[in-house]
C-alpha positions in Angstrom: 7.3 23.5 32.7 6.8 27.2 32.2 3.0 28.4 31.4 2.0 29.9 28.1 2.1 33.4 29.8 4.3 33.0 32.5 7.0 35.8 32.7 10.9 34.5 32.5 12.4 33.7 36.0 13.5 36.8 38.3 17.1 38.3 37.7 19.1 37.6 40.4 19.8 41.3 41.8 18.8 43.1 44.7 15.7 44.4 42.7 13.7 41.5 41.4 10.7 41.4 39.3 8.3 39.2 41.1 5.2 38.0 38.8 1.7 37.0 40.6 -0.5 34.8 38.9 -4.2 35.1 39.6 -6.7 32.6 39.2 -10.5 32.8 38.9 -12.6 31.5 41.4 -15.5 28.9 40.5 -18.1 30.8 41.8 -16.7 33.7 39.6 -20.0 35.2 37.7 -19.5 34.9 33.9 -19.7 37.1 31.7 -22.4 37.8 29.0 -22.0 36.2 25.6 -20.8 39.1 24.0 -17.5 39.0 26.5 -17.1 34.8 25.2 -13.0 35.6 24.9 -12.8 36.5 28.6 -13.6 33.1 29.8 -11.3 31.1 30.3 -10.6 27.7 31.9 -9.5 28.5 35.7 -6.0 27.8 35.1 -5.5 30.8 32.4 -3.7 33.5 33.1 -6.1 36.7 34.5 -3.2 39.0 35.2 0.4 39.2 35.3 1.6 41.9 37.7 5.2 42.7 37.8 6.6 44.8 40.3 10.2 46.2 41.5 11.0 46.0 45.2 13.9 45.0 47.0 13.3 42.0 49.3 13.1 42.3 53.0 14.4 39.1 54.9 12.4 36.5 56.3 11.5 33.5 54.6 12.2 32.2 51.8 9.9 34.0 48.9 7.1 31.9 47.3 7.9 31.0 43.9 7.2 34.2 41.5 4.4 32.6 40.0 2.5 31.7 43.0 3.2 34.8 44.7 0.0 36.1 46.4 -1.0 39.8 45.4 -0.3 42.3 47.5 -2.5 43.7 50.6 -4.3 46.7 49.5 -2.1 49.2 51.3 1.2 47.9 49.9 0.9 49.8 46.6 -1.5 52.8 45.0 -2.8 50.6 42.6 -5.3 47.8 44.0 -4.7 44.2 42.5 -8.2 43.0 41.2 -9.5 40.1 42.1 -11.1 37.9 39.4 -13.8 38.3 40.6 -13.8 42.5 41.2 -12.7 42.5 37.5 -15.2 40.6 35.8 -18.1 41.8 37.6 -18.3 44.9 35.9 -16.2 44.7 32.7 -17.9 46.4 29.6 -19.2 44.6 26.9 -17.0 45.6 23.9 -18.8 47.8 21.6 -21.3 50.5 21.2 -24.9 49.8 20.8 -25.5 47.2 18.2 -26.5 48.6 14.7 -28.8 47.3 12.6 -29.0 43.4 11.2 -27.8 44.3 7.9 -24.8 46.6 8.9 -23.6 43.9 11.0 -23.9 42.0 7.8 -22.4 44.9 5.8 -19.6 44.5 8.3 -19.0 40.6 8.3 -18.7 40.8 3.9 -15.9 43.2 4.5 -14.2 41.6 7.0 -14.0 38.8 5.1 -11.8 40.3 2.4 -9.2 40.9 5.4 -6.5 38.7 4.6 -4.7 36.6 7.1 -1.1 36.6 5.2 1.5 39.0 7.5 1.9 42.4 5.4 5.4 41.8 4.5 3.7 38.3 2.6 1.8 40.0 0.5 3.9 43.3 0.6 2.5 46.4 -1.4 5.0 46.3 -4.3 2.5 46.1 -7.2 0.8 42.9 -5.2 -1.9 42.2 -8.6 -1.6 46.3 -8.9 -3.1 45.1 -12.7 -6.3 43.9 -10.7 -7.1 47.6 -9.9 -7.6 48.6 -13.8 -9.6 45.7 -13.6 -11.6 46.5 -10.6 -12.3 50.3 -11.7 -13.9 48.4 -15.5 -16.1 46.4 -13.1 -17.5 48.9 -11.0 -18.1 51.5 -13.9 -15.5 54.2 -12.4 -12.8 55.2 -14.8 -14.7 58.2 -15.9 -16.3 59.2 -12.6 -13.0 59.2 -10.6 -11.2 61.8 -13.7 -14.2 64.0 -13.1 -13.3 64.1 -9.1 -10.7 67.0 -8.0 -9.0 65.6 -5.8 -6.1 66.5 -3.2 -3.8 63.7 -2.9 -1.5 63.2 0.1 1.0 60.7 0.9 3.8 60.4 3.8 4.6 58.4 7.2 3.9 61.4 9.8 1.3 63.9 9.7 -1.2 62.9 6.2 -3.8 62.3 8.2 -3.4 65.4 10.1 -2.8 67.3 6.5 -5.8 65.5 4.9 -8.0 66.6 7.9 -6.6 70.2 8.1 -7.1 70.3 3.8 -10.6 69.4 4.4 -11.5 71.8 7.0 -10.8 74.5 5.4 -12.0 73.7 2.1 -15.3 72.7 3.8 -15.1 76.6 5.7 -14.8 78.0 2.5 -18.1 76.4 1.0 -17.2 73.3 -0.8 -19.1 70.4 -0.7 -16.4 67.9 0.7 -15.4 63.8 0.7 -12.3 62.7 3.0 -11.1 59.4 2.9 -8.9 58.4 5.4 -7.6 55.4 7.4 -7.4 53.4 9.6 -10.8 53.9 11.7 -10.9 53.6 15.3 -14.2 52.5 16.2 -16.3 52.3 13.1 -15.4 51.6 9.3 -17.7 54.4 8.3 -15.2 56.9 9.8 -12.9 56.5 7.1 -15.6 58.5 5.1 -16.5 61.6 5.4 -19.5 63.6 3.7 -18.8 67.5 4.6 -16.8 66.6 7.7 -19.4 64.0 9.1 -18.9 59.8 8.7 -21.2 58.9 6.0 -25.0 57.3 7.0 -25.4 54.2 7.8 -28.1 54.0 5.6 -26.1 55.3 2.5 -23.2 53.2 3.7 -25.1 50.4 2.8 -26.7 51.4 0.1 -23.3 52.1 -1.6 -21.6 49.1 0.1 -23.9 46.9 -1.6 -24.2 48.1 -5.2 -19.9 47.8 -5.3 -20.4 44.4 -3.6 -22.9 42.9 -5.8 -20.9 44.0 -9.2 -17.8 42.4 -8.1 -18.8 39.5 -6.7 -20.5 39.2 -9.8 -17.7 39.6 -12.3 -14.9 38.3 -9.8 -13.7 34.8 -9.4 -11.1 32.6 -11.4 -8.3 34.8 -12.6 -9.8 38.1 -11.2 -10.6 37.7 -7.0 -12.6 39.8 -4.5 -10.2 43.0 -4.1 -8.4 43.0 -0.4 -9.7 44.8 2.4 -8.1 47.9 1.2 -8.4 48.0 -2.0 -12.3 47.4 -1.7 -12.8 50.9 0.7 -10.3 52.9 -1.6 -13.0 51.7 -4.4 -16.1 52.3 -2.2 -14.7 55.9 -1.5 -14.2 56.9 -4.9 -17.9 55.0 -6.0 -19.4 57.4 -2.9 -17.6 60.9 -3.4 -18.1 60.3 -7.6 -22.2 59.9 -6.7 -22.3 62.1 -3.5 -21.1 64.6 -6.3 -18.8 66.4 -4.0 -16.4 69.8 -5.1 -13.4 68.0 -3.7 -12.3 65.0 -2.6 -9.3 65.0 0.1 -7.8 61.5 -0.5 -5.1 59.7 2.4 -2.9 57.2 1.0 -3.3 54.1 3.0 0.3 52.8 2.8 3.3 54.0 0.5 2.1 55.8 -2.4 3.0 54.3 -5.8 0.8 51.0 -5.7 -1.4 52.3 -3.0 -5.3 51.9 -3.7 -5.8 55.5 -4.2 -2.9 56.3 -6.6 -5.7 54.9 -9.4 -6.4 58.9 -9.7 -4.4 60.1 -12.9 -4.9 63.4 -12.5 -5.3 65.3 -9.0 -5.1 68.4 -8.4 -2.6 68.8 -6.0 -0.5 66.4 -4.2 1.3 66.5 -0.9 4.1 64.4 1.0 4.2 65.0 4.7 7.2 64.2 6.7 8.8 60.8 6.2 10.3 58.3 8.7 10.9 54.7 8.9 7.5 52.5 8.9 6.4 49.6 7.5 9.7 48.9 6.4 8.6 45.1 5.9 7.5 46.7 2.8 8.4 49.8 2.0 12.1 49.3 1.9 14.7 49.5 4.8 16.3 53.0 4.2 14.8 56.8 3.8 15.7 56.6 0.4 13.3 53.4 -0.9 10.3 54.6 1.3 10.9 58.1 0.1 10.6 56.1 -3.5 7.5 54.4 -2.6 5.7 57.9 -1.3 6.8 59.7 -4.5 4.7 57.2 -6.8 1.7 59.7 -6.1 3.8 62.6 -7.7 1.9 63.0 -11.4 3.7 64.6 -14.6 1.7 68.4 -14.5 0.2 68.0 -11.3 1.5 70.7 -8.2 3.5 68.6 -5.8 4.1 69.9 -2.0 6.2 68.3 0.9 7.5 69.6 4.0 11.5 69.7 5.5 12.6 66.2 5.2 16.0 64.4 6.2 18.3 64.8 2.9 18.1 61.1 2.1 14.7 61.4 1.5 14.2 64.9 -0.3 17.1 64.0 -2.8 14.6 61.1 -4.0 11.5 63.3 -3.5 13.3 66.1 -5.7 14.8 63.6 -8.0 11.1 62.1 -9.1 9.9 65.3 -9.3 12.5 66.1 -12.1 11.7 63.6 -14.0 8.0 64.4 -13.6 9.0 68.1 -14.7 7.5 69.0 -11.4 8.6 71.7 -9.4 8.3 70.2 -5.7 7.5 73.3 -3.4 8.9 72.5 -0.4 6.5 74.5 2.8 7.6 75.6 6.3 5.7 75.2 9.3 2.6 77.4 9.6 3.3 80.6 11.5 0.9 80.9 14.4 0.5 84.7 14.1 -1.2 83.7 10.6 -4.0 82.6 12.6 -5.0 85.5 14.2 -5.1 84.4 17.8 -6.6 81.6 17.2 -5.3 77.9 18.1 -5.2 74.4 15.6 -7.9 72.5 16.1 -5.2 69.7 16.3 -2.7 70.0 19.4 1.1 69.7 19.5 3.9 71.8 17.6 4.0 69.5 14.8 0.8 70.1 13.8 2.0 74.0 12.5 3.8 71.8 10.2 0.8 69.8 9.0 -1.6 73.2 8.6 1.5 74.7 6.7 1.5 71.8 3.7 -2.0 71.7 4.1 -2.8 75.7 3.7 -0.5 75.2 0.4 -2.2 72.3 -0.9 -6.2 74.3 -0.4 -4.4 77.4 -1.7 -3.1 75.6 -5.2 -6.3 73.6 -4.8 -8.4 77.3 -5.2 -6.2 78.9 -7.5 -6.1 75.9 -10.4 -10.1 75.5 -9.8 -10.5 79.1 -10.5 -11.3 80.7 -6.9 -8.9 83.4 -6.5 -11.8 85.8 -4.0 -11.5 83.8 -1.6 -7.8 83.8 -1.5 -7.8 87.5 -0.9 -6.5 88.3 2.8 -8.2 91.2 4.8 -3.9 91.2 6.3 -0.8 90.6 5.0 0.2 88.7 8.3 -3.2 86.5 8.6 -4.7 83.8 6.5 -8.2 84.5 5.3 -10.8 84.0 7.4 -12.1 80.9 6.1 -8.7 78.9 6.3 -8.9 80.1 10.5 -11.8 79.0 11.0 -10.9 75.6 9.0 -7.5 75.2 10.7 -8.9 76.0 14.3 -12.2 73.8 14.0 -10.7 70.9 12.4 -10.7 67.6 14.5 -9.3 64.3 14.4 -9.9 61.8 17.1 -6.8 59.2 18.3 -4.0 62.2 17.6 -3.4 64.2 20.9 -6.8 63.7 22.3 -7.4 64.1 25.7 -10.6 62.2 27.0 -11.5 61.8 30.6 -13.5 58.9 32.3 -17.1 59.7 32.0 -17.2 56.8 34.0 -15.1 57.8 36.9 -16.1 61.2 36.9 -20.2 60.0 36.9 -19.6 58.7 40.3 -17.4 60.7 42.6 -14.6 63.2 42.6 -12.0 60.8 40.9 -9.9 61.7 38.6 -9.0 59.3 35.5 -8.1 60.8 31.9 -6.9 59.3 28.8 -4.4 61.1 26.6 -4.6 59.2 23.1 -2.1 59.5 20.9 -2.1 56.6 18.3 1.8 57.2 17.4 3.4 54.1 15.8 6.7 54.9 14.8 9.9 56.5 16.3 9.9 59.7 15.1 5.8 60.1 16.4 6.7 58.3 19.4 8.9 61.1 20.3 6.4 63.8 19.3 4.1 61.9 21.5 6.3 62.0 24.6 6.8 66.0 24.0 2.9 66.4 23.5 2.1 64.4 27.0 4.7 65.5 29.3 4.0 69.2 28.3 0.6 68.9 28.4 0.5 66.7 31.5 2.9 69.7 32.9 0.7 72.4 31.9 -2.4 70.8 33.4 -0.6 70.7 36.9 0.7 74.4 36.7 -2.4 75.9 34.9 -5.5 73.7 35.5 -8.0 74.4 32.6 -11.8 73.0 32.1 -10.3 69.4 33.1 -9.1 70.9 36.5 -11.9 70.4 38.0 -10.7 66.9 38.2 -8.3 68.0 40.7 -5.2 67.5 38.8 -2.1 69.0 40.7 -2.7 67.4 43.7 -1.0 64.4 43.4 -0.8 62.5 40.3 0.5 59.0 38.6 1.7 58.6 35.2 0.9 55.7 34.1 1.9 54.3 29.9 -0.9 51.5 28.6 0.4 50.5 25.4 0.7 47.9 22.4 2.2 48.0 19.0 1.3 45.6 15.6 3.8 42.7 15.7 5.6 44.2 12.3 6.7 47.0 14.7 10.2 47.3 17.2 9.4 47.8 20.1 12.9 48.4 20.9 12.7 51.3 18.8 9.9 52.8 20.0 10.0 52.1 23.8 13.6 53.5 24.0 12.2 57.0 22.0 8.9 57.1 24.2 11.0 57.0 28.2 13.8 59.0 26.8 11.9 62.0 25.3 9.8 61.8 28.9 13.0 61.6 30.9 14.5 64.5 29.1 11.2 66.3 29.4 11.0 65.9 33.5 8.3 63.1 33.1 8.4 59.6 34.7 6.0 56.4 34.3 4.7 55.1 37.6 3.3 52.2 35.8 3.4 50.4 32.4 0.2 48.1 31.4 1.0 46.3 28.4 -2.3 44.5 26.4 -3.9 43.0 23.4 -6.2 45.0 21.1 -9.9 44.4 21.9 -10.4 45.2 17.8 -8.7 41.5 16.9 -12.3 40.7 17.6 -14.0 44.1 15.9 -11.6 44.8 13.5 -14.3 47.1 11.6 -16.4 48.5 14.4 -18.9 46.0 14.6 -20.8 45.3 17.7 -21.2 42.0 16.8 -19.9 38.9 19.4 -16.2 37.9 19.1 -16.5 33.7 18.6 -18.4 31.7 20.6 -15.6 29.1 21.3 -13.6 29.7 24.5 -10.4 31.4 22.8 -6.8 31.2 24.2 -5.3 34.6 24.3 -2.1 34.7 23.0 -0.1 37.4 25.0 3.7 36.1 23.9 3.6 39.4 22.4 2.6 41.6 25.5 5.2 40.0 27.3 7.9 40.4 24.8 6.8 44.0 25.4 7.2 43.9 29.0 10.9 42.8 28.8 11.9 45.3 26.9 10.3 47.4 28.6 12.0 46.0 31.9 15.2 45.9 30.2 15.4 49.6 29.8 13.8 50.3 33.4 17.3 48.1 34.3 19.9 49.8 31.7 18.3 53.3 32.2 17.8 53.7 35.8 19.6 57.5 35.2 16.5 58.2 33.1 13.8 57.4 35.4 15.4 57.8 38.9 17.7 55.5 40.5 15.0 54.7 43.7 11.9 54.8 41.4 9.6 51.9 41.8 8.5 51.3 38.7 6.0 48.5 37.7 4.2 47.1 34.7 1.7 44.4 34.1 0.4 42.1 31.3 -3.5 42.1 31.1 -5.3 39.6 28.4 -8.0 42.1 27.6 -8.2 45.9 27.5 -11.6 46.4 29.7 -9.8 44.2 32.6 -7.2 47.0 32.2 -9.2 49.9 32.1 -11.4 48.1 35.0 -8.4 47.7 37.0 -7.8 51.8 36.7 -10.9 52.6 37.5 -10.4 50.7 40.5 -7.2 52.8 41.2 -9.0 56.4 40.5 -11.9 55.5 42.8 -9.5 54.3 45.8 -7.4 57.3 45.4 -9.6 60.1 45.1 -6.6 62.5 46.0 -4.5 61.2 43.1 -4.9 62.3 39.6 -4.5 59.0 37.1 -3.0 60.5 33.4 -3.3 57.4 31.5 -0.9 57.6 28.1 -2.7 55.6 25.4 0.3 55.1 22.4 1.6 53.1 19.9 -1.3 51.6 18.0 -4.6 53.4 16.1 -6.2 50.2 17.0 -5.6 50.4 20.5 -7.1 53.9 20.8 -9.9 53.0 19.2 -10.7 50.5 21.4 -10.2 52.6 24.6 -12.2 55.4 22.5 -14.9 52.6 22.5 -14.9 51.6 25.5 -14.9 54.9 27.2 -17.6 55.5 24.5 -20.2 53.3 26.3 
């Protein structure tokens, strides 16, 4: 009988994968209340550790999941005992708000639906409901008053959006963002003149929405989705806030999004398209290309960047029809900036500043602000659009984050690259941004060298994706950009999102009940991971020992590397974080505390 999280029997080659199941001991201290998913009955699995070797003789092997861990000195990385790891695992969560956010927070989460997304899909699911919604709520007339930049696209809006409101905020006007998703908190997703919006006006707002809607709702007309009641709370905040411009990220697709309820923007943008959420979107270029273009408005200026043929001969066709030129922009020129870098990292990000710097300058020009379009130099932007462009920031996209923890207590050296890349295409931009900058860091040690990188250090990948993803699409584009780039994992941890229990931010305590992890999924991860370790051995090194490991929670995880960095003070641990927002929000929040 094979155990719920028991990996699949050992191929029968001379290098085996050898799985070691640990088991808690009784007197094993438990863990607060707040940590209730970690316990587990003393049979569950703590960790599954899989690691290459080739067998040396002697007696027969114990069976793999029985296999004892291995003495310290066998391997860099120190198996944790049970015990070791939950001594000192962190409660999830940053210091608890106040009663009523928390309650704030549980009224929301209740409008997340438990259908999958390909279910409910986003092809006009109720779309009718939104008319509906805006009548309730009062905001047809305060949402045509708002001048708004509109952006829609599967790489790089939220990059564009953040650029866009930089430099619209450097240049003096009072600014709203709405983005998505958040990493640690739901108020992220709003921003008042580049800053999350109060708590206190959170609430304020929260409620008022909440109150008239649950009012007027039931029967025929329900509570809006999860979605569709922050696109409404946005538009509800930046209409009262009163704000010049509101910079508005689509959530998903474009035409029957939650923001495309705005008539009349300003300006709209389409950043560079790939394959994602393809459960809904459609399977090819061409029918997510049509979904994006449903933000394109008849009069309204419409932007996108270089995009693969298939998808600008739909983007150009809708824009036809429209009677809409579509301007199509080249990445930003970084002698435009006067010396000065992105406040964003990575190459792809001139591409983002470049739609955005088109969308602020239409934005300026059909509002009536030609001064401050008026460059000192040909060559450089104005002033204001540097200083937006270089101090613009947004957390979970090439952010580089070392341990506070590891650092507070010796000369370790543990850092976090975050990157929350999801599909193929940003999986491979990903790959480029951490092996260069990993590469950089060795050669040229900046502010973060006095971490003593260079010396020796260990790549190591801890990653998860959403279940609607391929993972054998995005693995494959994440070790073959790195093998090309000189780069090689020394160890893959594979684990399931801390947010399934604070999906908004919430400090509040995940259920009481004793809750059996489901890690099916990290495992499924694991083999294919495995299975291209196997096929591409070329890639990584023919004599590499490569391992990876299935944890059922992220702080055993980040415990576990802590563990490593303190043991192996001469070793620098670069830590890739990839292939789910959620995920980097949760090490954000951990590494937060």
């Amino acid at each position: 009988m094979r155990a719920s999280g028991a990996a699949s029997p050992p191929p029968s080659s001379a290098t085996t994968t050898t799985t070691t199941l640990l088991v808690p001991s009784s007197s094993v201290a438990m863990p607060p209340p707040r940590l209730a998913h970690l316990r587990r009955r003393s049979s569950s699995l703590l960790l599954l550790h899989h690691n290459h070797h080739h067998h040396q003789g002697g007696s027969a092997p114990p069976h793999p999941l029985l296999r004892p861990p291995p003495p310290p000195q066998s391997h860099p990385f120190q198996l944790l005992t049970p015990r070791a790891a939950m001594a000192s695992v962190a409660q999830p969560g940053v210091a608890a708000g106040s009663a009523e956010y928390e309650e704030v927070l549980g009224c929301i989460s209740s409008l997340i639906t438990q259908k999958v997304r390909a279910d409910t899909g986003n092809r006009g699911n109720q779309w009718e409901l939104m008319a509906k919604y805006l009548q309730i709520l009062e905001l047809e007339e305060p949402i045509a008053r708002l001048k708004v930049v509109h952006v829609a696209g599967t790489k790089g809006k939220g990059s564009t959006c953040t650029f866009a409101e930089s430099i619209l905020r450097s240049c003096g006007f009072r600014t709203g963002l709405f983005t998505s998703p958040h990493l640690m908190d739901v108020r992220e997703r709003f921003r008042l003149n580049g800053l999350d919006i109060s708590e206190e006006k959170f609430i304020r707002y929260f409620w008022w929405c909440w109150n008239k809607l649950k009012d007027k709702t039931g029967g025929d007309i329900p509570m809006p989705a999860y979605f569709r009641f922050l696109a409404l709370l946005a538009f509800k905040i930046f209409s009262d806030e009163q704000v010049d411009v509101a910079v508005l990220e689509v959530g998903l697709g474009g035409k029957y999004d939650a923001t495309n309820v705005v008539k009349a923007p300003v300006v709209c943008g389409i950043s560079s398209l790939g394959y994602d959420h393809m459960e809904i979107l459609g399977n090819t270029l061409g029918e997510i290309a049509g979904e994006k273009a449903g933000i394109l408005k008849k009069g309204v200026p419409a932007y996108t960047v270089p995009q693969p043929e298939e998808a600008m001969s739909v983007l150009k066709h809708r824009a036809s029809e429209l009677g809409v030129p579509l301007q199509v922009v080249q990445p930003l020129d970084p002698q435009q900036l006067d010396d000065q870098p992105l406040g964003l990292h990575g190459e792809h990000q001139y591409m983002n500043a470049g739609l955005a710097v088109a969308l602020v300058n239409t934005w300026l020009q059909r509002q009536g602000h030609f001064k401050i379009l008026h460059k000192k130099h040909s060559v450089t932007l104005p002033d204001q659009f540097i200083e937006g462009l270089s101090s613009a920031c947004l957390q979970g996209r090439a952010q580089i984050v070392p341990d506070p923890e590891v650092l507070s207590k010796d000369s370790s050296s543990l850092i976090f690259y975050l990157d929350g890349a999801h599909s193929p295409e940003s999986m491979e931009i990903c790959a480029k941004w951490f092996s260069c900058v990993t590469r950089k860091d060795e050669q040229q040690p900046g502010p973060l060298d006095q971490l003593h990188i260079g010396t020796n250090s260990r790549k190591i990948l801890l990653f998860n994706c959403m279940s609607v993803r391929d993972p054998q699409r995005l693995l494959p584009c994440l070790l073959a950009t790195c093998a090309q780039n000189g780069l090689q994992f020394d160890h893959a941890l594979f684990v399931p999102n801390q947010s399934q229990y604070n999906k908004l931010g919430s400090h509040a305590s995940p259920p009481s009940e004793r809750v059996q992890i489901d890690l099916s999924w990290q495992l499924s991860l694991q083999r294919v991971w495995e299975g291209l370790l196997h096929s591409n051995k070329g890639l990584n090194g023919s004599n590499s020992s490569t391992a990876s490991s299935v944890f059922e929670s992220l702080p055993l995880a980040i415990k576990w590397l802590r563990e490593a960095a303190q043991q192996n003070q001469s070793t620098s641990y670069q830590v890739l974080v990839t292939g789910s927002l959620h995920l980097v929000g949760d090490v954000l929040r951990l590494l937060k505390e």
